[in-house]
Structure formats: C-alpha cells, structure tokens
C-alpha positions as a LaTeX table, in Angstrom:
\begin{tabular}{lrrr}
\hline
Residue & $x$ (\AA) & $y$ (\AA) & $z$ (\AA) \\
\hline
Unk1 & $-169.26$ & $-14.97$ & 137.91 \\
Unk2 & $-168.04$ & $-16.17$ & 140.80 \\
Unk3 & $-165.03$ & $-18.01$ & 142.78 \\
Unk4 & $-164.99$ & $-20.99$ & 144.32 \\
Unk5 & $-163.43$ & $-21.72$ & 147.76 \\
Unk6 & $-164.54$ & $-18.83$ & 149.47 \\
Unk7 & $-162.65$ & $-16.16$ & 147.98 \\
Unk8 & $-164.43$ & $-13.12$ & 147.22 \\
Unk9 & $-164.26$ & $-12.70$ & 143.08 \\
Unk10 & $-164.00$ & $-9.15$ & 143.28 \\
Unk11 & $-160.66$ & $-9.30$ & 144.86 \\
Unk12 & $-159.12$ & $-11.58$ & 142.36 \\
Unk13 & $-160.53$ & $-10.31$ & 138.98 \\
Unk14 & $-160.18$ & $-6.77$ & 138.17 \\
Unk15 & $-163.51$ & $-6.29$ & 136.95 \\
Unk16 & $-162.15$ & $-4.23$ & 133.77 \\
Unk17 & $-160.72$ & $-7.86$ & 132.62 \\
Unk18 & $-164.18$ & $-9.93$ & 132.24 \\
Unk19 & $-164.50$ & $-11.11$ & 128.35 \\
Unk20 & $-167.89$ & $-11.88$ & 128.59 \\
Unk21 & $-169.24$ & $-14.80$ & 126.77 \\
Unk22 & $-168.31$ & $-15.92$ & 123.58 \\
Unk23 & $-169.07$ & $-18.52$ & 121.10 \\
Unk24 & $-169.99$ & $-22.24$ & 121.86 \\
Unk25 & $-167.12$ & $-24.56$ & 121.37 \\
Unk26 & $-168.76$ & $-27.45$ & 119.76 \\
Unk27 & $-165.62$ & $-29.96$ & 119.26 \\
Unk28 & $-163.57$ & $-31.43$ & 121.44 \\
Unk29 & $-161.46$ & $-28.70$ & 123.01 \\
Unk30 & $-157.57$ & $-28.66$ & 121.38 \\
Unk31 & $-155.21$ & $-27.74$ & 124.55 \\
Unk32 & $-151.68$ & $-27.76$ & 125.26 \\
Unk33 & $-149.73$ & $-28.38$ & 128.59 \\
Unk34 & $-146.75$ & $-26.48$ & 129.36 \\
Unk35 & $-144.71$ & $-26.92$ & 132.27 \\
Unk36 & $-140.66$ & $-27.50$ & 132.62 \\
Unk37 & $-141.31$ & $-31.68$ & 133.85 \\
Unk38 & $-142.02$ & $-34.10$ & 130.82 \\
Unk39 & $-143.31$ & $-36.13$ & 134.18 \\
Unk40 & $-145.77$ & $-33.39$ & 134.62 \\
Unk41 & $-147.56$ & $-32.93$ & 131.60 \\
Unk42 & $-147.88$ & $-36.53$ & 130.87 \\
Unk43 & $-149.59$ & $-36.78$ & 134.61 \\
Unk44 & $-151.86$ & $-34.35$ & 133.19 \\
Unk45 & $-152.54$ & $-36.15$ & 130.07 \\
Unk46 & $-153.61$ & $-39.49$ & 132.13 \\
Unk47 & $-155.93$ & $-37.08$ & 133.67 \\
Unk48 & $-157.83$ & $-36.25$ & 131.00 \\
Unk49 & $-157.58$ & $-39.94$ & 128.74 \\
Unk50 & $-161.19$ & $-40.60$ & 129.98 \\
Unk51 & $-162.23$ & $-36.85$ & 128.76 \\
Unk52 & $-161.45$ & $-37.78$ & 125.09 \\
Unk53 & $-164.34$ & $-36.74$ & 123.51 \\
Unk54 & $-164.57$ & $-33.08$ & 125.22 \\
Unk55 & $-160.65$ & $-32.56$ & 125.35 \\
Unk56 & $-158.12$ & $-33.22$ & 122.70 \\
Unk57 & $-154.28$ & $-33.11$ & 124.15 \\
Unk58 & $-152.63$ & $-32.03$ & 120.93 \\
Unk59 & $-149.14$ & $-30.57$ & 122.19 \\
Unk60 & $-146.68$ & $-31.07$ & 125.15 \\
Unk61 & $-144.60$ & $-28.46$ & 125.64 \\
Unk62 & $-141.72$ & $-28.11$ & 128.25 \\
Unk63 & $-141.34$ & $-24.66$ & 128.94 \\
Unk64 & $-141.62$ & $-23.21$ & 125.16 \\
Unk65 & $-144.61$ & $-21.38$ & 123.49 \\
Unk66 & $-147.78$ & $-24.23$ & 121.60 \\
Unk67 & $-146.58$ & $-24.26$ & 117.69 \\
Unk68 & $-149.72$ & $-25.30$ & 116.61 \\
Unk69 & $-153.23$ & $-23.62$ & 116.88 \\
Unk70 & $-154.94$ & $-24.56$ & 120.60 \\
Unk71 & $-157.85$ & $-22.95$ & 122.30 \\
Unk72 & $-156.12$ & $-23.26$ & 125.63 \\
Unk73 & $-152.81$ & $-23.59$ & 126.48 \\
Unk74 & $-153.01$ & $-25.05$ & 130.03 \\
Unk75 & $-149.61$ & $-23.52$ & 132.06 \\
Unk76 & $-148.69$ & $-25.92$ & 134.87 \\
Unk77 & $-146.59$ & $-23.71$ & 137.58 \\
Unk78 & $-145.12$ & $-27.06$ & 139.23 \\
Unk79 & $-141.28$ & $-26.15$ & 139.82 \\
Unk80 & $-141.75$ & $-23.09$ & 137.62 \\
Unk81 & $-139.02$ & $-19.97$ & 137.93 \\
Unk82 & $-141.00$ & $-17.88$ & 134.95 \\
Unk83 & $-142.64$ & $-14.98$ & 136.76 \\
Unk84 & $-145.78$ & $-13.80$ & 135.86 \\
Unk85 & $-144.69$ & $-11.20$ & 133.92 \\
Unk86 & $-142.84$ & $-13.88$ & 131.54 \\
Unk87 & $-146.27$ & $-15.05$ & 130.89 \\
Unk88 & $-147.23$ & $-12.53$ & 128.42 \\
Unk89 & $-143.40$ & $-13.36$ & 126.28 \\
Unk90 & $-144.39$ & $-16.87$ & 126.33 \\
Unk91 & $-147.63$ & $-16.70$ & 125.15 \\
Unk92 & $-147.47$ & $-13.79$ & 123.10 \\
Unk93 & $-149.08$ & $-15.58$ & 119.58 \\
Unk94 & $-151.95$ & $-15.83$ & 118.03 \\
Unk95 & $-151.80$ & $-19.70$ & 118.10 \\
Unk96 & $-152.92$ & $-19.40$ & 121.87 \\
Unk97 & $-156.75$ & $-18.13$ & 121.92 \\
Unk98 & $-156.82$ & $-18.85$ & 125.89 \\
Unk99 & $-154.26$ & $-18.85$ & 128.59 \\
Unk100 & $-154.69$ & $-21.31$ & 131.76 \\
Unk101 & $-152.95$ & $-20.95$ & 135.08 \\
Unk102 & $-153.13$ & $-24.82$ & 137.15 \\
Unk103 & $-151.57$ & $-25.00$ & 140.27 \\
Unk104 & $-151.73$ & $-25.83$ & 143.93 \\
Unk105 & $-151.42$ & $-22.57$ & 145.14 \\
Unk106 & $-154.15$ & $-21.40$ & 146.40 \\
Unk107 & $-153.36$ & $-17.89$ & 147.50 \\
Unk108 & $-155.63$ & $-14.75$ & 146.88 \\
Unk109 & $-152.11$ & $-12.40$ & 145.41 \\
Unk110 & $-150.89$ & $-15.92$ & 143.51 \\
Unk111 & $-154.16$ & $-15.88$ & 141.39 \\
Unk112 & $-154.55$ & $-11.94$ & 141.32 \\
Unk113 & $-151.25$ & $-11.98$ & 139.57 \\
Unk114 & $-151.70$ & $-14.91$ & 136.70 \\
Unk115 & $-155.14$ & $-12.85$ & 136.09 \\
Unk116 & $-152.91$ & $-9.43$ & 135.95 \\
Unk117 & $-150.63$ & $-11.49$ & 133.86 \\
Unk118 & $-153.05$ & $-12.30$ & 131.06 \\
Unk119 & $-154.24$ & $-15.47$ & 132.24 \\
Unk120 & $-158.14$ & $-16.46$ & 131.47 \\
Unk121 & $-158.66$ & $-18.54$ & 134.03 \\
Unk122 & $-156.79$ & $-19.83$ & 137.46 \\
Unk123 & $-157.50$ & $-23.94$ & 137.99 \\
Unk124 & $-156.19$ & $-25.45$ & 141.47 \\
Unk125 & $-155.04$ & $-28.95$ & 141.26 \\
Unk126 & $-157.26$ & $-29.88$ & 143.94 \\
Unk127 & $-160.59$ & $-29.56$ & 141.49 \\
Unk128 & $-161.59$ & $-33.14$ & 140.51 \\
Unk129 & $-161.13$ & $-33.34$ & 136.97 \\
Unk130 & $-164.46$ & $-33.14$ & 135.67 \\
Unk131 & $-164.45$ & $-29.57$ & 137.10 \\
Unk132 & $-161.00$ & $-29.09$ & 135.96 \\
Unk133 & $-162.50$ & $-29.83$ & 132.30 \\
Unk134 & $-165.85$ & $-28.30$ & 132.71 \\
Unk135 & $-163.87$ & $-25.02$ & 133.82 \\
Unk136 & $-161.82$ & $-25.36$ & 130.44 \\
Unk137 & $-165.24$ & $-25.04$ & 128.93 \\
Unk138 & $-166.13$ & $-22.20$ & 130.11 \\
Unk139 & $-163.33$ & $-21.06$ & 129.65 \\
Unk140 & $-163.25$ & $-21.16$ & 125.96 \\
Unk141 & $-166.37$ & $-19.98$ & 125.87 \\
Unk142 & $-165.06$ & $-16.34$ & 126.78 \\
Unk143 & $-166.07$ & $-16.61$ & 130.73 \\
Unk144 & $-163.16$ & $-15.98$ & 132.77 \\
Unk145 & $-162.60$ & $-18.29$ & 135.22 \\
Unk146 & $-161.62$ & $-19.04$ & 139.23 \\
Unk147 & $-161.96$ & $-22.73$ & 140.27 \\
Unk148 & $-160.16$ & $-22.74$ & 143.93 \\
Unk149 & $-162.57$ & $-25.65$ & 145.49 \\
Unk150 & $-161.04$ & $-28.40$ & 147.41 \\
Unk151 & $-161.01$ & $-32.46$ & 146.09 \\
Unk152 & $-162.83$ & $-34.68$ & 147.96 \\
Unk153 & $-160.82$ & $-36.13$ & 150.93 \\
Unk154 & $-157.89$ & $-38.86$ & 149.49 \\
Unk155 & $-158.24$ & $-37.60$ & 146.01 \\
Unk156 & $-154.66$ & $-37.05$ & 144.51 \\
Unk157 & $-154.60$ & $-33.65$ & 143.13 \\
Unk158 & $-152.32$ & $-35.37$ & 140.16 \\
Unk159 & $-151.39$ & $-38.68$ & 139.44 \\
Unk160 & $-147.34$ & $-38.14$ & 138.55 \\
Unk161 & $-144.48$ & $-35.79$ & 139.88 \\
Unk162 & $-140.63$ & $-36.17$ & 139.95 \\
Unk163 & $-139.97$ & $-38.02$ & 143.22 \\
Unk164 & $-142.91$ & $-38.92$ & 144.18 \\
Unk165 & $-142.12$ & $-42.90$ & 144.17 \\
Unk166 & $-139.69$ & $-41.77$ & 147.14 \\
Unk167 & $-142.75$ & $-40.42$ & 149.14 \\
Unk168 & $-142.10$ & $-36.58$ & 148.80 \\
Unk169 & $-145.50$ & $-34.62$ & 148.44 \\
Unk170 & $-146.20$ & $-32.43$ & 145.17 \\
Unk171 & $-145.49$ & $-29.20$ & 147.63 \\
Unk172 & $-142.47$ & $-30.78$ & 148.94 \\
Unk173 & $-141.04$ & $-32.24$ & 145.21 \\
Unk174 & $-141.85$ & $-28.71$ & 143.59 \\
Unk175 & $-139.33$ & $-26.94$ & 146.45 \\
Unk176 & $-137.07$ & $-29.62$ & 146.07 \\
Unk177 & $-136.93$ & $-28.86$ & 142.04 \\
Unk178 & $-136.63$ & $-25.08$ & 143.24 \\
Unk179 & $-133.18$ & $-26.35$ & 144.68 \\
Unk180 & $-131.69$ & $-28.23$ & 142.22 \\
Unk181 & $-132.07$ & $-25.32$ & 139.99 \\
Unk182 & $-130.26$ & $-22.81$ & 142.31 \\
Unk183 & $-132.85$ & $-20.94$ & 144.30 \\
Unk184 & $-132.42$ & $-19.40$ & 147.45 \\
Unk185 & $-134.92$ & $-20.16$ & 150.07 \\
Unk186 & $-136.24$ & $-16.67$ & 149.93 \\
Unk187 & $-136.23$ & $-16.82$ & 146.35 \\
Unk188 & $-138.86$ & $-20.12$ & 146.72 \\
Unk189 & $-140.81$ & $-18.39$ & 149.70 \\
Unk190 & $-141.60$ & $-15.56$ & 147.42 \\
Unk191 & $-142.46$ & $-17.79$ & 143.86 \\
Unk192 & $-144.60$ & $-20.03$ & 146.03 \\
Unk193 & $-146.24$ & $-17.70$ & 147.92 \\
Unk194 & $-145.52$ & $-19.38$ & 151.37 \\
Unk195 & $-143.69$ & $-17.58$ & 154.39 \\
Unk196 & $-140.40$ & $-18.63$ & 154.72 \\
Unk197 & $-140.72$ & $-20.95$ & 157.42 \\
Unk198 & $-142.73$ & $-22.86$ & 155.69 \\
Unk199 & $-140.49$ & $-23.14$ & 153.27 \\
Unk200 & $-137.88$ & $-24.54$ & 155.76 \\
Unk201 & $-140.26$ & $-26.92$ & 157.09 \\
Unk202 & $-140.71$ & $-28.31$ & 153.22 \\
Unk203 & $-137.39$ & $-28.14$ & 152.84 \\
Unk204 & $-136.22$ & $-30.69$ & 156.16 \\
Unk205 & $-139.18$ & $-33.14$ & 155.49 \\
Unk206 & $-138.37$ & $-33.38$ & 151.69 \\
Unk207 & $-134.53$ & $-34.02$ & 153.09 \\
Unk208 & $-135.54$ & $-37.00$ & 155.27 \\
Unk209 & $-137.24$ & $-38.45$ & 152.32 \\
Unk210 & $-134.41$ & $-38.21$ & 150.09 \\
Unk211 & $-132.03$ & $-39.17$ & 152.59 \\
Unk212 & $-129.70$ & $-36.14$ & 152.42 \\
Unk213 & $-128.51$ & $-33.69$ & 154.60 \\
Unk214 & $-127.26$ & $-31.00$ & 152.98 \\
Unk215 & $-128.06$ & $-28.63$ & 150.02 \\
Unk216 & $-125.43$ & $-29.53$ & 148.24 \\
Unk217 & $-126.46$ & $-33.77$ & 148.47 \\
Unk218 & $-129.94$ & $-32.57$ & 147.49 \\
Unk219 & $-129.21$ & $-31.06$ & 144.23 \\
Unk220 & $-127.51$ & $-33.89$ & 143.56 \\
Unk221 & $-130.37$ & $-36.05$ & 144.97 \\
Unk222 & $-132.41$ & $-34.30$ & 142.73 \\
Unk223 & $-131.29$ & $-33.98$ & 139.28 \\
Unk224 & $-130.23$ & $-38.03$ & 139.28 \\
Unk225 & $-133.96$ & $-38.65$ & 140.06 \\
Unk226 & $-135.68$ & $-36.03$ & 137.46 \\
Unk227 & $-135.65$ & $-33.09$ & 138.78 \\
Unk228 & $-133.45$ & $-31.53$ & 135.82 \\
Unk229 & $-136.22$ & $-29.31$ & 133.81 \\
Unk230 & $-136.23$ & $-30.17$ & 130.10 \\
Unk231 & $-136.46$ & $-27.56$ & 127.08 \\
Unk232 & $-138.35$ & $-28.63$ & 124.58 \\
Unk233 & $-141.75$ & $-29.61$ & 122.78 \\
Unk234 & $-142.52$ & $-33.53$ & 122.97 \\
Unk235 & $-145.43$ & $-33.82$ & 121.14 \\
\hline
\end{tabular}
C-alpha cells in the first residue's frame, strides 16, 4: 500500500490499522456525503452523475450521522468545526461500513489524524474524479486508503462552494465560513492546518473579494450569501 504525492505511507498509517482486503463489491457502491454546506454535497453529487453505474449517491447529510445503510460515508471537511475526535460520535453505527475523509488539506498531521480518528481512507480534492471513485473502490474493498496526488493543471478540485460566484477560492470561502461561525484566527490556523499568517493572508484577499473591511461586515457578508451551515439530512 502506498501514498500518493510523495508522502511516505509509513508516516501516515499506523501500520497496526491496515484491514487488509476484503470482499469484492460487485454493485454500484451506496455512499453518503456529509458536510455542514447543502452547496457542498450537491457539488459533490455533480461530480459523480457520470459515475452512475459504479457509485450510487443515496443520502445527503448536513452535518448528522447516514440513516440508511451505506458502504461509505464520504465526510467533506469544507468549513468543518467537528474535530477529529467527533468523528468517531458521528459515525458511531453500524449503518456506516466505511468512513471517508475528502479535503484539500494536504498536510502529513491533517491525514495522520482522520486515520487516528477512524477514518478508512483520506481523498484530496485535487484527485480527478475517476481516482476519487476508483479510491472509493478500494476502499470498500477493505484496503485502506491515501490518495494525496495533484489534478492536472486548471482542473477545479470541485465544481460548487458558497461564494464562489464572487471569485473567492475554496481555501479562501472555507476561512471565510470559519468566520461567520465565530472562530478566532488561531482557532482556523489550527483546524486547517496552516500557520497563522497564512491564515491572515486568506483572510485580507477573501475581504477584497467580498468587499468588506472588517470582521464584523464579513460575517455579515457571509451568512447573507450561504455561508450559514445547515443541520439536517436532505435526501
């Protein structure tokens, strides 16, 4: 087993966690998407429309547990204040055979911890999709999985995200949802795994974009252009 992008799998997977491989998964493969942004999961479903006959979206579900049967459940971190140690409450049934971390962080300690956490595999938005869905294969096939390889240059790592019609990038939306639900820059630094001057930087381009100048007028900003996080299942 190994991990793409050029991190070495023996520092992400502690190697008392492999499940080894387990039966073939002949049908299409039932999933649900989880994430706080209705925008977000239904980006995710256009994703995999073209996929139909290997993956079968059968529940969208804004930050709650699947309520029916799935062999993944596919946990988007976009704008997400759950720590990984939340993970384990929210999937804690035996309707979920397979736990998915997808996100655009890329760092060595952010996947380390989803693994830690219970997750079976760690998916970076910036795999093309037919990796993204071949890795969901393997996945519930009982290999545990790493996919950290870049997109081809121009590819979008996701077709939808709250603001994104204003020009703010996925990174730069994602911090900007941080906000409008009350965290502190260091608070963001340390769920996003970025330094917090990075953070800053984020933080004054997605302010130009939205035309605001203070934290106060971007909270604002932000939950009148759907950045509010909903609770519940829509599918």
């Amino acid at each position: 087993m190994t991990a793409t992008g050029g991190l070495p799998v023996s520092k992400l997977l502690p190697t008392a966690t492999s499940t080894g491989a387990g039966p073939t998964v002949t049908r299409p493969l039932r999933i649900a998407l989880v994430n706080d942004y209705e925008v977000v999961v239904a980006g995710i479903t256009s994703l995999l429309e073209s996929y139909a006959d290997r993956v079968e979206v059968v529940e969208l579900d804004l930050n709650s547990e699947p309520t029916q049967p799935v062999d993944i459940a596919v946990y988007d971190t976009f704008a997400s204040t759950a720590t990984t140690a939340d993970l384990r409450g929210l999937f804690a049934t035996d309707r979920v055979t397979h736990l998915v971390a997808y996100s655009f962080i890329d760092d060595e300690q952010a996947v380390g911890d989803y693994i830690a956490a219970g997750a079976d595999g760690y998916i970076s938005k910036a795999v093309p999709t037919d990796r993204f869905v071949a890795a969901l294969e393997r996945i519930a096939a009982g290999e545990r999985v790493v996919e950290l390889a870049k997109a081809p240059a121009g590819e979008p790592l996701m077709p939808a995200w709250p603001g994104q019609e204003f020009g703010l990038t996925e990174r730069e939306s994602e911090i900007l949802g941080f906000i409008a639900q009350g965290l502190s820059n260091d608070e963001i630094a340390r769920t996003c795994y970025l330094s917090i001057n990075t953070v800053k930087t984020y933080i004054r381009a997605a302010y130009r974009k939205a035309g605001v100048a203070t934290r106060a007028q971007a909270v604002a900003w932000a939950l009148r252009h759907g950045f509010r996080p909903e609770r519940k299942t829509t599918r």
